[in-house]
C-alpha positions in Angstrom: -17.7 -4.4 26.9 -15.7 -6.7 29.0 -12.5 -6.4 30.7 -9.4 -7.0 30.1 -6.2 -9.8 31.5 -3.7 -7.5 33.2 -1.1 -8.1 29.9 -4.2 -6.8 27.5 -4.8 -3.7 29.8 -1.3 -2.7 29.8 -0.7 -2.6 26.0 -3.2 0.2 25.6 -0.9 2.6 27.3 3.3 3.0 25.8 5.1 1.3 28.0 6.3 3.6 31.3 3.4 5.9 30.3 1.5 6.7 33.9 -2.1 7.3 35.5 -1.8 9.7 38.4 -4.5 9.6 40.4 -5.2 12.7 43.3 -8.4 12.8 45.3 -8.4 14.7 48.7 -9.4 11.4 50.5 -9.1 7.7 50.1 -10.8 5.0 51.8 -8.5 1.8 51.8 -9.2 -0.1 55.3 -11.4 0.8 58.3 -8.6 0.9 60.2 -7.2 3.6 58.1 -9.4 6.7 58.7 -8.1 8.7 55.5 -11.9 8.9 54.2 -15.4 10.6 55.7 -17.5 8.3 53.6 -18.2 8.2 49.6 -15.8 10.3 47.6 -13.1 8.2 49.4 -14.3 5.1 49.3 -15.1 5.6 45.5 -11.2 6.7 45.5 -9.9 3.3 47.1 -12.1 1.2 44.9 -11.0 3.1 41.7 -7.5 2.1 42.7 -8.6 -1.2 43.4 -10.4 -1.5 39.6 -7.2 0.1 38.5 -5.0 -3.0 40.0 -7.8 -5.4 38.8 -7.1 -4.1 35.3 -3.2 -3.7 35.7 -3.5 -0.1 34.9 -0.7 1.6 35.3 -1.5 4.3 38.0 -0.9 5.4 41.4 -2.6 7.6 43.9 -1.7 10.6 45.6 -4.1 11.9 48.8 -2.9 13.0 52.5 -2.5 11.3 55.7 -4.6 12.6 58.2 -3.3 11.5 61.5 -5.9 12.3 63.4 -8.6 11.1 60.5 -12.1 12.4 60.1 -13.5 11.5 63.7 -14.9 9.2 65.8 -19.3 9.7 66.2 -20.9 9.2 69.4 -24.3 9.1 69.9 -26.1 9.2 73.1 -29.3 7.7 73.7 -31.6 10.9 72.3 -29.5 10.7 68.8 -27.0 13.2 69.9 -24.0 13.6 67.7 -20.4 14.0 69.6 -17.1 13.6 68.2 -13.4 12.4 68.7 -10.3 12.3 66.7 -9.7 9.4 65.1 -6.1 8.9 65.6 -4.1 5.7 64.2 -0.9 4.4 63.5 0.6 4.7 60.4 3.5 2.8 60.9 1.2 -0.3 61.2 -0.2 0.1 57.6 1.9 2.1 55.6 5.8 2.0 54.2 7.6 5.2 55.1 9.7 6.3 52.1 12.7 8.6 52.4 11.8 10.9 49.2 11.1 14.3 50.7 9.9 17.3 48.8 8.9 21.3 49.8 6.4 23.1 49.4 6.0 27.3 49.8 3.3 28.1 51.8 2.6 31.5 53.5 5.9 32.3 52.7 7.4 29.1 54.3 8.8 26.2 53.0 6.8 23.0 54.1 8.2 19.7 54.7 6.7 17.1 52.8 7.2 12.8 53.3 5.4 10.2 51.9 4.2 7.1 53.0 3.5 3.9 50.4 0.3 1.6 50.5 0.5 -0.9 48.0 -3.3 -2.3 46.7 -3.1 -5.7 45.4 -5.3 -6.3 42.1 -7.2 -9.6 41.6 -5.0 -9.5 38.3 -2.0 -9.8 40.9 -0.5 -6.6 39.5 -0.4 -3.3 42.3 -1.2 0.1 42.4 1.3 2.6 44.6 -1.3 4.9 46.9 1.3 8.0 48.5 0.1 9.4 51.5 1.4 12.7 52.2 2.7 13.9 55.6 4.0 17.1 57.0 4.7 15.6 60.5 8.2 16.6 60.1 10.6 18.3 63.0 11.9 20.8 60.8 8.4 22.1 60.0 6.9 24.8 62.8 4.2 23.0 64.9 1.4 24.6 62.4 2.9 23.1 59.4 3.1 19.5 61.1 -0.9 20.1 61.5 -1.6 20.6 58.5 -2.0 17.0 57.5 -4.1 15.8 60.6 -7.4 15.9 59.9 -9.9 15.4 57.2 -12.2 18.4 56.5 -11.0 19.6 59.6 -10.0 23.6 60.3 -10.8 27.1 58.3 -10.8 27.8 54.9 -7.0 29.0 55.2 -6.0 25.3 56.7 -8.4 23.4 53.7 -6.4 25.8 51.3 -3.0 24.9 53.0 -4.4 21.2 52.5 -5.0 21.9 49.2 -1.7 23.1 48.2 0.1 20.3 49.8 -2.0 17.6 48.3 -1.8 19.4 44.5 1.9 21.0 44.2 3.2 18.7 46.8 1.6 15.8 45.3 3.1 16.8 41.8 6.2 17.5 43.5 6.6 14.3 45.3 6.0 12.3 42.5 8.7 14.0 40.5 11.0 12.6 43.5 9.9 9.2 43.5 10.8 8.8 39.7 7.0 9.5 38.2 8.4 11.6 35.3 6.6 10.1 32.6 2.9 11.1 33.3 0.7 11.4 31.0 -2.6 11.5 33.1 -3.5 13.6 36.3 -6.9 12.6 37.5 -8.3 15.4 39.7 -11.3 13.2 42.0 -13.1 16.7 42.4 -11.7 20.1 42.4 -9.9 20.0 46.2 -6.6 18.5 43.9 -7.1 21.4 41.3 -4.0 23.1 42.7 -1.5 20.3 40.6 -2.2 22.3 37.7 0.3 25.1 38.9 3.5 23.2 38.8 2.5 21.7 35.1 1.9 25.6 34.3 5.2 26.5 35.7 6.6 23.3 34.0 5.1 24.2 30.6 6.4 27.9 31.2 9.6 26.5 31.7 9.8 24.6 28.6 7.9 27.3 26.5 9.9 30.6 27.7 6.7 33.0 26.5 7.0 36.6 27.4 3.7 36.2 29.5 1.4 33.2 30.2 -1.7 32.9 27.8 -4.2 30.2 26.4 -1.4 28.1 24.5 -0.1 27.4 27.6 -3.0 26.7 29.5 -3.6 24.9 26.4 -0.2 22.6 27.0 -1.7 21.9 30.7 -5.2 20.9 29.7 -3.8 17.7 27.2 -2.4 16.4 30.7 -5.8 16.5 32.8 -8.7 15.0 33.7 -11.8 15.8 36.5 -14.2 14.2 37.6 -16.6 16.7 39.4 -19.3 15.3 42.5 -20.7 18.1 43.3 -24.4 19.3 41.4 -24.5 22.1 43.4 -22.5 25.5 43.2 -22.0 25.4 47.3 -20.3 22.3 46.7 -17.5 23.9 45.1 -14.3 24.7 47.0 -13.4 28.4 46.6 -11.4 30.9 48.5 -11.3 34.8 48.6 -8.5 36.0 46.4 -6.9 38.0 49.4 -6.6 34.3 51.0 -4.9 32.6 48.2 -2.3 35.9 47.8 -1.5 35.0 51.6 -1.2 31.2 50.9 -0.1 30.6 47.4 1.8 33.6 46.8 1.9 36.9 44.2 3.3 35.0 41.2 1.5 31.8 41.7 -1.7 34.1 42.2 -1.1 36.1 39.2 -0.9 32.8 36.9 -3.5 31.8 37.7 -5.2 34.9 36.9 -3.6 34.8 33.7 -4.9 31.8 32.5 -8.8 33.0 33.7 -8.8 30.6 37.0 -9.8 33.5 38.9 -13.3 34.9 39.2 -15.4 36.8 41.1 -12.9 38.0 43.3 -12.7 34.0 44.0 -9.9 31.5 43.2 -12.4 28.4 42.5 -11.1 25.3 42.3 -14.1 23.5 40.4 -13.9 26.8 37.7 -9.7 26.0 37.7 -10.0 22.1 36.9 -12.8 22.6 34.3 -10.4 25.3 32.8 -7.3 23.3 32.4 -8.9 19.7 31.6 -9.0 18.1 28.4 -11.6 15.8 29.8 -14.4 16.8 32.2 -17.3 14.0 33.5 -19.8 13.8 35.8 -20.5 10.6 38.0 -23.9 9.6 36.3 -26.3 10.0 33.6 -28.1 12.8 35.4 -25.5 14.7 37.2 -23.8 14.8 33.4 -27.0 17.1 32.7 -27.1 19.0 35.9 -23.1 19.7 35.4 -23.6 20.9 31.8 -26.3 23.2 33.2 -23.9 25.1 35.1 -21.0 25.1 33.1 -22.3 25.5 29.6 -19.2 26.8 28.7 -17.3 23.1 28.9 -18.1 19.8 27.3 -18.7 17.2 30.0 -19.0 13.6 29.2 -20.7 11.0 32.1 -19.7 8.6 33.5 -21.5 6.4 36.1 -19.8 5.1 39.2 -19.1 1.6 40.4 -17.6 -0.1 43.4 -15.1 -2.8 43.9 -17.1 -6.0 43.5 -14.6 -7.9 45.8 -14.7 -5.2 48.8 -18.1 -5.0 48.7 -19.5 -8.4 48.6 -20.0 -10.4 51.7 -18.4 -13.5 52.6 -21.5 -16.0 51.9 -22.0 -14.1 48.6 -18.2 -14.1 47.7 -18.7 -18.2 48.2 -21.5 -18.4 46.2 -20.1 -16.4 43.1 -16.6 -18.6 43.8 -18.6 -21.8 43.1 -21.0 -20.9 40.0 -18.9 -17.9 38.6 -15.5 -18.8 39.1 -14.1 -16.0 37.3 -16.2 -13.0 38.6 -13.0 -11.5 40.7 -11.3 -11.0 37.5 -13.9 -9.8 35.6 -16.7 -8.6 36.9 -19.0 -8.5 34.2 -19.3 -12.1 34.6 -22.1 -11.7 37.8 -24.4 -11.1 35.1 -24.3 -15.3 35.1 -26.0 -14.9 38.4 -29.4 -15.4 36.7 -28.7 -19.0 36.6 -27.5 -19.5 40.5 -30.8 -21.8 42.3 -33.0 -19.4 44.2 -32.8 -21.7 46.9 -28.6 -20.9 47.1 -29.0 -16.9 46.5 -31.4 -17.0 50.0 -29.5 -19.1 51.8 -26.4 -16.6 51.2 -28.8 -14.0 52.3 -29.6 -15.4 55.3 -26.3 -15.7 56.5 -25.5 -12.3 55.7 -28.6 -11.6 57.7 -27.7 -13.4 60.8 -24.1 -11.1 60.6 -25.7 -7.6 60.4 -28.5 -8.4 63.3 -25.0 -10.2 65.3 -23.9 -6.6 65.2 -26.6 -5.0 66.1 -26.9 -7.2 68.9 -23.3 -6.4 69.8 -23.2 -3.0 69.5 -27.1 -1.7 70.6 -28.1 -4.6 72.4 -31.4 -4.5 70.8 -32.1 -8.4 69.1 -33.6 -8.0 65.6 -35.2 -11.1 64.3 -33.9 -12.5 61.2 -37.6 -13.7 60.3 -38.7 -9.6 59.8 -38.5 -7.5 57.0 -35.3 -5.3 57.5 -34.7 -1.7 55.7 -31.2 -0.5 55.8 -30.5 3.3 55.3 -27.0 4.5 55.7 -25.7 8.2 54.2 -23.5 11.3 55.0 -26.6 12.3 57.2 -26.8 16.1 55.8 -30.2 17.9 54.9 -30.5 16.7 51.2 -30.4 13.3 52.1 -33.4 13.4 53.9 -32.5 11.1 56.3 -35.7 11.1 58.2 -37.7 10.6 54.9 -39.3 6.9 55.9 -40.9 8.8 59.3 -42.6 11.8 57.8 -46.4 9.3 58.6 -45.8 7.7 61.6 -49.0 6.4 61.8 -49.4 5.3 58.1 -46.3 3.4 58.8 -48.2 2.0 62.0 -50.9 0.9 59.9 -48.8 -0.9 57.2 -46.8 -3.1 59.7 -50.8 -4.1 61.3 -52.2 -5.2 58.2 -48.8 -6.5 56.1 -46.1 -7.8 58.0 -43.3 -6.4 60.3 -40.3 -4.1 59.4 -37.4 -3.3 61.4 -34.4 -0.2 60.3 -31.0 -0.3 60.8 -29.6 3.4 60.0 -26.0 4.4 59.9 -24.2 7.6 59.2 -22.2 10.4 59.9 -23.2 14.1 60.2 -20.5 16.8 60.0 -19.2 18.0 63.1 -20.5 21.7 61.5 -23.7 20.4 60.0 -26.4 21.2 62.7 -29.0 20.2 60.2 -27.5 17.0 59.9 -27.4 16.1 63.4 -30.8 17.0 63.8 -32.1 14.6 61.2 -30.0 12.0 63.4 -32.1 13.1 66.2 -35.5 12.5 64.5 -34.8 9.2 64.0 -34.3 8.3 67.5 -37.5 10.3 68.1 -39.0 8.5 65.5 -37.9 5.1 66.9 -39.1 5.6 70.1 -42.1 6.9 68.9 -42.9 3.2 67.2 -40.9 1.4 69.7 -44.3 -0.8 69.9 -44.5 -1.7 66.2 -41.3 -0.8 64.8 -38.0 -1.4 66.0 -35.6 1.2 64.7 -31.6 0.9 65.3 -29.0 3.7 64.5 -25.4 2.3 64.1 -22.7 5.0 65.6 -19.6 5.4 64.1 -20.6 4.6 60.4 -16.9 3.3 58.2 -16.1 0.6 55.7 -16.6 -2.4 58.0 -19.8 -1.7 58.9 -21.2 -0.8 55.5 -20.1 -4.1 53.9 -22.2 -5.8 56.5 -25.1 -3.2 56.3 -25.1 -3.3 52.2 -25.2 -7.4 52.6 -27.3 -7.9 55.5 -30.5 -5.8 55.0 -33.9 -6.8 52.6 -34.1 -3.6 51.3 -31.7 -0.7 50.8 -33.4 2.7 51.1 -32.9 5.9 49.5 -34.6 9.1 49.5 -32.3 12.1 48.5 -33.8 15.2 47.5 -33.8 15.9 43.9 -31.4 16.6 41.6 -28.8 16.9 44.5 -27.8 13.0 44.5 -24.9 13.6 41.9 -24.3 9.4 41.6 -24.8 7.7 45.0 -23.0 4.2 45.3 -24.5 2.3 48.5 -27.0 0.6 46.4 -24.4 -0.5 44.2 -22.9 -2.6 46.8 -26.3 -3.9 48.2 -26.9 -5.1 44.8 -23.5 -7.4 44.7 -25.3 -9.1 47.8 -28.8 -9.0 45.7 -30.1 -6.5 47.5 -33.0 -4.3 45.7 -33.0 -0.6 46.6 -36.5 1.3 46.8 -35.0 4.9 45.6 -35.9 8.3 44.2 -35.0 8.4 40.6 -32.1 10.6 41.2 -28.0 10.0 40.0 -27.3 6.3 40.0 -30.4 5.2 40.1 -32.1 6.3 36.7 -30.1 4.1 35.2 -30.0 1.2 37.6 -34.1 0.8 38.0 -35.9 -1.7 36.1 -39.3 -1.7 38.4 -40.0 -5.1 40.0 -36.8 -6.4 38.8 -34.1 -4.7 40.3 -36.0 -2.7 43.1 -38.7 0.1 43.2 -39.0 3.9 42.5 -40.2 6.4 44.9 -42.3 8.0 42.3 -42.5 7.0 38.6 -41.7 10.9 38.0 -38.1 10.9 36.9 -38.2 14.8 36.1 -35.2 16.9 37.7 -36.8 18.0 40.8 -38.3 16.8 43.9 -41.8 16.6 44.7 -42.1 15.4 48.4 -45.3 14.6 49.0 -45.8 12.5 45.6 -42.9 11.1 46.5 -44.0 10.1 50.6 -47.1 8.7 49.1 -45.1 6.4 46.7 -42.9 4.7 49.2 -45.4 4.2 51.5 -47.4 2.6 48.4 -44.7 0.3 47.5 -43.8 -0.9 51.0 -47.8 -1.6 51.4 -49.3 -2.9 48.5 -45.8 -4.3 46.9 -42.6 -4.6 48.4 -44.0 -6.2 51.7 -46.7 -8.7 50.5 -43.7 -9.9 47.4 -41.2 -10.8 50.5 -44.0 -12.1 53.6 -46.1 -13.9 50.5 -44.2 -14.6 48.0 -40.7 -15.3 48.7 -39.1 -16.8 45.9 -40.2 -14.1 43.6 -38.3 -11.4 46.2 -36.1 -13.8 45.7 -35.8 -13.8 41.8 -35.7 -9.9 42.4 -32.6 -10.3 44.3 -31.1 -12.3 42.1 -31.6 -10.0 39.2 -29.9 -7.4 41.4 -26.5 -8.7 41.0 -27.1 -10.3 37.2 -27.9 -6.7 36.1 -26.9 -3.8 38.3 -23.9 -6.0 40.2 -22.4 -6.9 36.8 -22.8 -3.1 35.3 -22.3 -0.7 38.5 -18.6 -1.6 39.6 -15.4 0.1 39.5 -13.9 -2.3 36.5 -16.5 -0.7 34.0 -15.6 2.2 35.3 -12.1 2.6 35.2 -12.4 0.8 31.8 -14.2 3.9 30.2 -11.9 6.2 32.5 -9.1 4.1 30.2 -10.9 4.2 27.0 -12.9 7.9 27.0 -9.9 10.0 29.3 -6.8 8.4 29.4 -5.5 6.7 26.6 -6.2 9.8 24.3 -3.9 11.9 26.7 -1.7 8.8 26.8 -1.4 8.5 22.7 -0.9 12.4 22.4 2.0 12.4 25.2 4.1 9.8 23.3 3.1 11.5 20.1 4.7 14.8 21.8 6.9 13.3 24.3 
């Protein structure tokens, strides 16, 4: 499969036929805090892919003036926070279309600002922010969109209506009639579904609403679920959403069986009214279909934007011997034949940049000359972010008798996850522990920035997430664009991604759903020793042929144009061939 000129792309789809993409956060710039970390930078880089492509789509997420927040970390590992306010005047195009909302009771205020993405194709993609930071909303409806993830269930459900029904609402008033596609990015944008019920109500007058016209809704939808886990899911007490959504709006979706368990549940209410379901990998496909045996759910696997991602002596090097990878990403599979000599060199500049940071923002000095393990993640229980410590000493004793290594972590914790920031703690603990043999740096304030030069700069990108809780995972995507191998448990991504010894290294050989910790302690501790470590120190230009197989065969497979081409091929042009057929 390869894709497409922008011309080609845009003749599988009638013309004015339209993808709208909703997702409750969207990572665009670093500058622009309107993401916590990877469902919205997976957001901006399928919008990117889309614009690559010349799909015809545009995005629909909410401002967040005061972002997700700003991590501080004191010298024990200690997790504050700030808002992370910004300007959107300095990014964004303020539009004049204005739309309402009901909430509570109340009609909401709703503006929308326009970010345009720019596609290597040179065709764009419309991103609406939406914004209720109006005067003639009461002070608690101008809150409601300024912050991320922020507030009570009541405010998330307040969110949640403005980013679904105003989103669909909005759209209506900036001339979008002719949608044929709502992409739901997880089930916080599940709440668009009501206005296409009252639409199709509208248009079908039935005495009461059933399954046909549930049925009318679903031929218009698509999800795409994250979560493997039911206390993922977003769902609210049914007393709550009669307070916010309102009696009728309640009772249709009762009607149509989106409300369960005393619980409106808005994973239960997108799988209900989509015509096309999918998990974000191979695996989480499985683990999905174990809990909702009751819907057909397709996979499939992430990617990221191969230009975002890659860093600037990498970008060079592709420029020069694939000079059409921007366009067409599939084309880094020709890496195998770049001179191992070249795919170092553009390592070692990368290098230089992340320890430069480091330098900047720790003062410790890293040498460029050690072996360097990057680790950056959500930090949050399952991600086991203290994995690499749980033997300090064996760890002590590989670094005497192989080589050096040095860490470089990153990473937020929620400002409500205790367990999180405990696991931040433990690594400072742990790096003062080994201060004498290992040095260990923790980057504050994890954001796009600062992974690009992370995912490029580090020898090795680690991963250790409990299983089967790691529903896709992307951060060793983009080390692999800079030929970066990942040592990883076989968990989402990953399982599909690993060839042993030639893209990277399992944790474990047992690629069976479910953890088994100290199997799996033993076996990166293993590889580092007896493999990983005596490969780079010894042998370098066979780490370096591993490198280079990174980008030929994961880079050239795990980004967002393969992705959004089998978004196009499996989800929307079959919506988009039965909307003419109908329209």
């Amino acid at each position: 499969m390869r894709s497409l000129p922008a011309a080609d792309s845009a003749t599988r789809f009638p013309s004015g036929s339209l993808v709208a993409y909703f997702s409750m956060e969207i990572g665009l710039l670093t500058n622009m805090p309107t993401y916590s970390g990877g469902l919205g930078v997976l957001a901006g880089d399928t919008l990117r892919a889309a614009a690559d492509l010349g799909v015809p789509m545009v995005g629909v997420t909410l401002l967040y003036r005061k972002g997700y927040f700003h991590q501080h970390l004191d010298d024990h590992g200690v997790q504050t926070e700030s808002p992370s306010e910004w300007d959107p005047e300095t990014f964004l195009e303020l539009l004049p279309h204005h739309c309402t909302v009901v909430v509570e009771g109340r009609e909401v205020h709703i503006r929308a600002w326009r970010y345009l993405v720019q596609g290597a194709s040179g065709a764009t993609v419309p991103v609406y922010f939406l914004d209720t930071a109006l005067p003639e909303n009461a002070p608690e409806d101008q809150a409601l969109t300024d912050s991320l993830y922020g507030g009570d269930a009541r405010y998330r459900l307040c969110q949640e209506m403005i980013l679904g029904i105003g989103g669909a609402e909005i759209l209506r008033e900036l001339g979008h009639t002719r949608i044929h596609a709502y992409h739901m990015n997880e089930g916080h944008a599940a709440l668009l579904t009501i206005p296409l019920l009252e639409e199709a109500l509208r248009s079908e007058s039935p005495d009461e609403p059933d399954s046909r016209i549930a049925n009318l809704v679903r031929h218009f939808c698509v999800f795409t679920t994250h979560t493997p886990i039911p206390a993922g899911q977003d769902q609210f007490p049914i007393d709550l959403a009669l307070q916010v959504l309102g009696e009728n709006r309640v009772a249709l979706l009762q009607a149509v069986g989106a409300c369960r368990d005393g619980n409106l549940n808005m994973t239960h209410l997108a799988l209900l009214l989509s015509r096309y379901v999918n998990g974000v990998s191979m695996r989480h496909e499985e683990v999905s279909q174990d809990m909702f045996p009751n819907y057909p759910i397709d996979s499939i696997s992430n990617g990221v934007n191969a230009v975002t991602w890659t860093s600037p002596s990498f970008a060079r090097l592709y420029d020069v011997h694939i000079p059409k990878w921007r366009q067409d990403n599939f084309d880094l599979r020709y890496a195998v034949h770049i001179p191992l000599d070249e795919i170092m060199d553009a390592h070692g500049e990368a290098k230089h940049a992340l320890l430069d940071v480091v330098q900047q923002r720790t003062g410790e000095t890293l040498s460029p000359s050690v072996f360097t393990i990057g680790f950056a993640r959500r930090a949050t229980p399952y991600k086991r972010v203290d994995f690499l410590f749980s033997d300090l000493e064996r760890l002590q004793r590989i670094v005497q008798r192989v080589g050096p290594i040095q860490v470089v972590y990153g990473g937020k914790a929620h400002p409500r996850d205790e367990g999180g920031k405990t696991l931040i703690q433990r690594v400072f603990e742990a790096g003062a522990s080994l201060r004498a043999s290992v040095s260990v740096v923790y980057l504050e304030d994890y954001d796009i920035a600062l992974g690009r030069v992370m995912c490029g700069g580090v020898d090795l990108w680690l991963n250790t997430p409990q299983k089967p809780l790691e529903a896709s995972g992307t951060s060793g995507m983009k080390a692999a664009l800079n030929g970066v191998p990942s040592l990883s448990i076989l968990d989402g991504w990953w399982i599909e991604g690993h060839v042993e010894g030639v893209t990277g290294w399992s944790i474990s050989d047992y690629a069976g759903p479910e953890s088994r910790p100290e199997e799996e302690i033993m076996s990166l501790y293993d590889k580092l020793e007896f493999v990983i470590l005596p490969l780079y120190y010894e042998r370098p230009l066979e780490f370096a042929k591993v490198m280079r197989s990174c980008v030929a065969l994961n880079g050239s497979f795990f980004n967002a144009q393969r992705m959004v081409l089998q978004y196009v091929e499996n989800a929307y042009r079959p919506l988009a061939a039965r909307f003419w057929a109908v329209g």
